[in-house]
Residue frames as qw, qx, qy, qz and C-alpha x, y, z in Angstrom:
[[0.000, 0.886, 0.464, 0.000, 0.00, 0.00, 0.00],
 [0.475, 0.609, -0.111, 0.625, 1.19, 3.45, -0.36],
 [0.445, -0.204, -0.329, 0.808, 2.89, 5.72, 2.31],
 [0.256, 0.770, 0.353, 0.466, 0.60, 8.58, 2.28],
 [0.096, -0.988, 0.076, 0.092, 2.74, 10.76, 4.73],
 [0.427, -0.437, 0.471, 0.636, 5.97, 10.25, 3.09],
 [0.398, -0.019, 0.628, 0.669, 4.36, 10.42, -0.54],
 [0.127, 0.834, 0.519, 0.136, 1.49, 12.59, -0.50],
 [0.434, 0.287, 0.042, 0.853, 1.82, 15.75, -1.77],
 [0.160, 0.707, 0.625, -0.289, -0.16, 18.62, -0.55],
 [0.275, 0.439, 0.313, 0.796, -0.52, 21.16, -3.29],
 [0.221, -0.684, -0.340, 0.606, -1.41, 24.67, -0.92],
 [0.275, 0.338, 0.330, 0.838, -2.31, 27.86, -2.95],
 [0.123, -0.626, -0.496, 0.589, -3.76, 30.94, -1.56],
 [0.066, 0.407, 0.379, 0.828, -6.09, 34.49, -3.16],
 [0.052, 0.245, 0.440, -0.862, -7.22, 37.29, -1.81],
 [0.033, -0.546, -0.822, -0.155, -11.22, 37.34, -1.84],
 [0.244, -0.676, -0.017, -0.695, -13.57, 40.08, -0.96],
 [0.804, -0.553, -0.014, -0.219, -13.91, 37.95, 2.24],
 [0.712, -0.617, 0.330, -0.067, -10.11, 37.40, 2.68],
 [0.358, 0.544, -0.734, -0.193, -7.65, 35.21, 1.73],
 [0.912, -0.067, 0.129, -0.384, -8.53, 32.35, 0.82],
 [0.043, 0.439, -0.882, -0.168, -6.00, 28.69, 0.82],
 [0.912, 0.188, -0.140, -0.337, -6.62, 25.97, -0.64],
 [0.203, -0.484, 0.845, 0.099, -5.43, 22.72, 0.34],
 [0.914, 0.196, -0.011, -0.355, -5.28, 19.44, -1.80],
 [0.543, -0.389, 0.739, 0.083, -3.66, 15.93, -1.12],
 [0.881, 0.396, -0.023, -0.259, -2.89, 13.65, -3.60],
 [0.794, -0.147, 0.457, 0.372, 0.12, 10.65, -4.61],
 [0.070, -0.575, 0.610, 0.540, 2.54, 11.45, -7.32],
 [0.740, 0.382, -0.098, -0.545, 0.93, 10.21, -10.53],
 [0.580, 0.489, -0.647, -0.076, 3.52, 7.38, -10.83],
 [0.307, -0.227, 0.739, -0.556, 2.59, 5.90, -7.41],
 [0.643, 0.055, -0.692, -0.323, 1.11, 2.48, -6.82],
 [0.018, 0.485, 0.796, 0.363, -1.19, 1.75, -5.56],
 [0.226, -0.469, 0.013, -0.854, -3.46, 5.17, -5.41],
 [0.040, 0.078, 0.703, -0.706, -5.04, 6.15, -2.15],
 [0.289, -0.610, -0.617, -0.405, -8.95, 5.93, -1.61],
 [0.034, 0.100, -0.280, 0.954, -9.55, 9.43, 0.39],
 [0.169, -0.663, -0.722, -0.099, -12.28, 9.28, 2.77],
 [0.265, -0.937, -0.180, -0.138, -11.43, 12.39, 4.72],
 [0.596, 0.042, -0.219, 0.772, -8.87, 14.92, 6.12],
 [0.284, -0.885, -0.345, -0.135, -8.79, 17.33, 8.57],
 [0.653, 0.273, 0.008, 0.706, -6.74, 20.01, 9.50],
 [0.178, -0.829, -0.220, 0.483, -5.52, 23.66, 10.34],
 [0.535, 0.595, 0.018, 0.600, -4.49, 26.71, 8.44],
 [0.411, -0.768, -0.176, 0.458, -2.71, 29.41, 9.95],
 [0.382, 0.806, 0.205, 0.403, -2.61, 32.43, 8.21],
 [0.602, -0.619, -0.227, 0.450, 0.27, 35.22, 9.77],
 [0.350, 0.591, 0.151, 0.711, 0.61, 38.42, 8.29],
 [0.115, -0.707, 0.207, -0.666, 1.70, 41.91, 10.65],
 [0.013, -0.289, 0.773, -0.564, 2.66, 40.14, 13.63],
 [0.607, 0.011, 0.345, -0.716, -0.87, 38.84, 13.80],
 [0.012, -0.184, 0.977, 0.110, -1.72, 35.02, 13.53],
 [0.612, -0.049, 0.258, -0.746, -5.32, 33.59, 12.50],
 [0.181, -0.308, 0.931, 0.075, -6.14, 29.96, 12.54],
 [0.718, 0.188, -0.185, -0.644, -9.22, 28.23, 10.53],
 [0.603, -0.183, 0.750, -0.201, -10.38, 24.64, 11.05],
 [0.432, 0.303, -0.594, -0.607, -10.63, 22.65, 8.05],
 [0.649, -0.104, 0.649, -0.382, -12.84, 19.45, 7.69],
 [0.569, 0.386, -0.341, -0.641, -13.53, 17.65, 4.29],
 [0.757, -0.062, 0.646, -0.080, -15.10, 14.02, 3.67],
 [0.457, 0.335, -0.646, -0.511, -14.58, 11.95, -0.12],
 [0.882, -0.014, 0.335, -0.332, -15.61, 8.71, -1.25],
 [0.724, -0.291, 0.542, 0.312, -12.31, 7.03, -1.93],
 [0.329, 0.942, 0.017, -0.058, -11.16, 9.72, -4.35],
 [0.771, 0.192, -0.093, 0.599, -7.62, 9.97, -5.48],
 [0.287, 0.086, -0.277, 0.913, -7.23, 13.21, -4.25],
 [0.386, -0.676, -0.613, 0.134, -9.04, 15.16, -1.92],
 [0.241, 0.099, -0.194, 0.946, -9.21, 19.09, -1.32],
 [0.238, -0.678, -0.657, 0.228, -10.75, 22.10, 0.16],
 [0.327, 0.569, -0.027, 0.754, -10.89, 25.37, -0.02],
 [0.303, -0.655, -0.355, 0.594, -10.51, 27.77, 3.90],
 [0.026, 0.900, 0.251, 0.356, -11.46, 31.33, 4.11],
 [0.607, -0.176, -0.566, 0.529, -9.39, 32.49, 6.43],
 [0.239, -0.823, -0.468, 0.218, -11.25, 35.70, 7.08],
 [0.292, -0.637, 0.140, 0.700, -7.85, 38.18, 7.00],
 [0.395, 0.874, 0.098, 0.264, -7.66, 41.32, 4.41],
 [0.424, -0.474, 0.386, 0.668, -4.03, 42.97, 3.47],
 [0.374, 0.825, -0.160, -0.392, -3.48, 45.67, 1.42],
 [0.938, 0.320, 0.005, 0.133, -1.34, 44.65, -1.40],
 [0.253, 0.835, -0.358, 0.332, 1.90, 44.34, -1.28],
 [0.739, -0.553, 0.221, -0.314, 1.31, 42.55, 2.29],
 [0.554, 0.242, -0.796, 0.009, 3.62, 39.33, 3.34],
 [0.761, -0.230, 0.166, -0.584, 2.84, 36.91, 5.36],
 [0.117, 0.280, -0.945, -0.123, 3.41, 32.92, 5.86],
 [0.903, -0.166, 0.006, -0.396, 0.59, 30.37, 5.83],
 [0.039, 0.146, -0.974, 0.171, 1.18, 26.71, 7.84],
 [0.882, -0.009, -0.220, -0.417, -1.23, 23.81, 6.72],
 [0.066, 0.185, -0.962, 0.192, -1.10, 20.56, 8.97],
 [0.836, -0.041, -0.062, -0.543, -3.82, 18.05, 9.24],
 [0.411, -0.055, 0.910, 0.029, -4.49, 14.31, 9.31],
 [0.673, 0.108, 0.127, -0.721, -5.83, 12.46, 6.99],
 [0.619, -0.140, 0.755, -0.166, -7.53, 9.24, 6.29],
 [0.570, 0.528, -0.283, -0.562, -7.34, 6.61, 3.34],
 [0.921, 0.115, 0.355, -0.109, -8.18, 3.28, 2.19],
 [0.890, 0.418, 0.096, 0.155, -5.52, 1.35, 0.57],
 [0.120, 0.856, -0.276, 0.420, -2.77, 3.25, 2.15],
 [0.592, 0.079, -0.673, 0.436, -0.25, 2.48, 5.10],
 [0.262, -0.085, -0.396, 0.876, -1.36, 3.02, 8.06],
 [0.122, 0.852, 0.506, 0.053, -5.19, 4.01, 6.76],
 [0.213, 0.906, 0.132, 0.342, -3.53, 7.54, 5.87],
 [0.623, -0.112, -0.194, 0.749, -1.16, 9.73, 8.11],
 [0.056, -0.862, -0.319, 0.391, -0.33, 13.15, 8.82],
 [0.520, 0.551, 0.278, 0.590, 0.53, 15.96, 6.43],
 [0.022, -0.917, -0.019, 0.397, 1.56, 20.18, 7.05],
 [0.506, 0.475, 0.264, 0.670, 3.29, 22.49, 4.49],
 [0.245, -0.801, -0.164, 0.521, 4.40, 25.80, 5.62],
 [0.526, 0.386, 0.365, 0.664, 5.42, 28.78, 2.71],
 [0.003, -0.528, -0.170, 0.832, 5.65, 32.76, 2.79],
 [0.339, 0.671, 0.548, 0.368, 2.99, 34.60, 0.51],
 [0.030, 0.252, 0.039, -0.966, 2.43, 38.43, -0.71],
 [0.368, 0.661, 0.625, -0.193, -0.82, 39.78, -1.34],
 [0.412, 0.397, 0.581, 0.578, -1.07, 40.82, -5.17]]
């Protein structure tokens, strides 16, 4: 079965909304992996940290033994442009046909707001 916290990826991308910036997180195996995971669910935090000021957003999301599995968080915070900032995604999550029924996952990266 695969490893899905040593070979899942999480693919983490983030836009400013009228309501915020918004990340997006989505798991999934390297296309050349064997055998694929069957995502039932993954759950999780973002933490958004821009001006000395840290907000954190629960994340929850169920599948039906999908190959990959995402979500999109709001996290609520506006920044002029120009802004920087780091976001840190960690979660668990859970999948048939995997080691371990799934594992845990985070990804941590600095953004600027556009």
């Amino acid at each position: 079965s695969t490893p899905i916290k040593s070979s899942a990826a999480s693919d983490v991308y983030k836009r400013q909304k009228n309501d915020g910036v918004q990340v997006h997180v989505e798991l999934y195996v390297p296309w050349y992996s064997s055998p694929k995971p069957e995502f039932t669910g993954m759950t999780g935090n973002v933490k958004l940290t821009m001006n000395g000021q840290s907000t954190s957003k629960y994340f929850s999301e169920v599948a039906t033994g999908d190959e990959t599995i995402s979500t999109d968080v709001d996290t609520g915070r506006k920044a002029s442009s120009g802004t920087s900032g780091t976001v840190f995604v960690s979660g668990t999550a859970v999948a048939l046909n995997a080691l371990a029924n799934g594992g845990q996952f985070s990804i941590s990266y600095d953004i600027t707001i556009p």
